[in-house]
N, C-alpha and C positions, 0 to 999 in steps of 0.2 A: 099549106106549109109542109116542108118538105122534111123527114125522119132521116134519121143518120144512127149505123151503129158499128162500133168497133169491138172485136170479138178478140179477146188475150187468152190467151194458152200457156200455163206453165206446170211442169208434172208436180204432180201431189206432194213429191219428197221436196221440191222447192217452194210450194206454196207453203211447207210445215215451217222450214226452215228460217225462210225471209218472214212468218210469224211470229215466230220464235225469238227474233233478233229485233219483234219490232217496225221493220218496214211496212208504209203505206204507199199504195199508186196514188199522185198529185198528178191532175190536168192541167193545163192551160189552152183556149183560145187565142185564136191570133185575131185581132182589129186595126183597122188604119183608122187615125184618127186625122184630126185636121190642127193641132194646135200643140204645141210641145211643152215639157213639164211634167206628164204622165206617166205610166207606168204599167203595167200587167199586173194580175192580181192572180193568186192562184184561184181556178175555177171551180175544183173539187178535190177532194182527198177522200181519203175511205180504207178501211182495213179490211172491210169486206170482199175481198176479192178471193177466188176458188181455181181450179185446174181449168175452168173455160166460166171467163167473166165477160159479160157485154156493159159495155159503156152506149147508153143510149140519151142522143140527144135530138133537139127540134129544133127547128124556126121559128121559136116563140120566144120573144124580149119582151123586156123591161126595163126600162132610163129609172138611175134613181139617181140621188141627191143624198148626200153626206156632210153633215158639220165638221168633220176631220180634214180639214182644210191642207195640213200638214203631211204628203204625200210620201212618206219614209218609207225605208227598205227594211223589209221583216216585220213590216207594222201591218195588224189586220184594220181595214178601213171600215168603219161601223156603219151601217146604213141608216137614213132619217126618213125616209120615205119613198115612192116608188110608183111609176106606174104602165102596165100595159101601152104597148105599142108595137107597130109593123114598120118596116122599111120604109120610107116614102110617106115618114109622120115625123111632125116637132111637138117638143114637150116645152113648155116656159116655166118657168119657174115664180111664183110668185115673192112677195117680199117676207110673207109668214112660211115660205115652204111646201105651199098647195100647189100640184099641179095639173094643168091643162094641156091636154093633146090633140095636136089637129094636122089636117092634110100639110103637108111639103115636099118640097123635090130637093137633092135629086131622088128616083124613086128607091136604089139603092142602099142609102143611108140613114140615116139614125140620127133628127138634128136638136141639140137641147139648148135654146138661149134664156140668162140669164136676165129676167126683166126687173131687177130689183136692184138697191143698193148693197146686196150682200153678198160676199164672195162663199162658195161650193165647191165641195166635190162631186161629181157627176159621173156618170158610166154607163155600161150595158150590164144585164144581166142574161142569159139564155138559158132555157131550160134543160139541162141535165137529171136524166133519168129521176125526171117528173119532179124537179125542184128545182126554180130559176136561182142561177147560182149567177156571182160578178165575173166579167171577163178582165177588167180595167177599169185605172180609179185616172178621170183626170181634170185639172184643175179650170173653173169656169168663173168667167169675171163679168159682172151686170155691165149687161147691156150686147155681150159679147155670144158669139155659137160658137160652140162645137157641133162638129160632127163625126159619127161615126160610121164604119162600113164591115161590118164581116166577114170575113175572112176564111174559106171553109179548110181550114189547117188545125191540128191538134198537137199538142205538145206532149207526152207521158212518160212519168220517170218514178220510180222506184227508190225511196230515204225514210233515211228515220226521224228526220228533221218534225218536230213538233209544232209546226205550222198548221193555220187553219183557212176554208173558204176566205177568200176576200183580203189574205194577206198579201203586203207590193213585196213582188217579187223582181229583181233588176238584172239578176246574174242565174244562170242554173246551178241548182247545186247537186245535182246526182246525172251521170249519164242519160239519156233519154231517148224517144223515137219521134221525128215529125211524120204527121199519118196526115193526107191530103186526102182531101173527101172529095174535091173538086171533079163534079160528074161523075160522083158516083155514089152509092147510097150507105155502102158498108167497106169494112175492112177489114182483113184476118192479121193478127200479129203475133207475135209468139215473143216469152222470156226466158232467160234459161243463167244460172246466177253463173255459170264457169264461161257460157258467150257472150252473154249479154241480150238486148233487142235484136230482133227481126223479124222479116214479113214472105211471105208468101207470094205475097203481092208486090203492084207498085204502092212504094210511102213517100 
């Protein structure tokens, strides 16, 4: 499983500042899914962040399943239950909410079918700096799959918006930077509150 970290840079008089006022950094994950209805979830948020913060994540998921059936904008989606898997596995879903994981293709993706008469919410989870967090909530109908694919794109922005993990997010609400991990392991970024985002690198 392959490590990924993004390394932010912003001077001390701006980390006091955007403290001061309240701002958090909010991530999001980019997913292709296969069935529309869905939505993006925010991935993390955190106040924790200092003059050089790394945002570290993995290649380790999690499919869960949610009774919030109801996929709204600014709504945190609740989770019911959840479980360990890799790319190139399906999760079913049982009719009580139990589930089962087992080999599928394609090897890429992430497939979760509902074998029940009851409608879910479903999604990924990836782990962020050692705590699998949701990427997306979307909606699953018995009998029917989803699937998913990851995406190695990150999304990060700076608000004061009082949002939490796991809430559907449809529209950005603060400027932001897309940081593309794709082949490659890490990335430098920098914030600065009179420019804004940037990178040193390619983003």
């Amino acid at each position: 499983m392959a490590n990924f970290s993004i390394n932010i840079a912003i001077s001390q008089e701006n980390v006091t500042t955007l403290k001061q006022q309240g701002f958090k950094l909010f991530g999001f994950k980019a997913v292709n899914v296969s069935v529309q209805g869905g939505s993006s979830v925010i991935w993390f948020e955190t106040n924790q962040y200092l003059a050089s913060t790394d945002v570290k994540s993995e290649e380790k998921y999690q499919a869960y399943i949610s009774q919030d059936t109801q996929i709204s904008p600014q709504t945190p989606i609740q989770e019911s239950n959840s479980a360990d898997i890799e790319l190139g596995q399906r999760m079913t879903i049982s009719t009580t909410g139990s589930l089962n994981v087992t080999k599928d293709r394609p090897t890429n993706a992430v497939s979760v079918v509902a074998d029940t008469w009851v409608s879910w919410t479903t999604g990924l989870n990836q782990l962020v700096d050692g705590v699998p967090k949701p990427l997306c909530a979307v909606p699953i109908l018995s009998g029917f799959l989803d699937q998913f694919v990851p995406i190695k794109k990150v999304l990060l922005m700076l608000a004061t918006r009082p949002f939490v993990s796991g809430t559907v997010i449809v529209q950005a609400f603060s400027p932001g930077i897309l940081i593309d991990l794709t082949g490659v392991g890490s990335r430098k970024i920098s914030f600065d509150i009179g420019i804004g985002w940037g990178s040193t690198e390619q983003t």
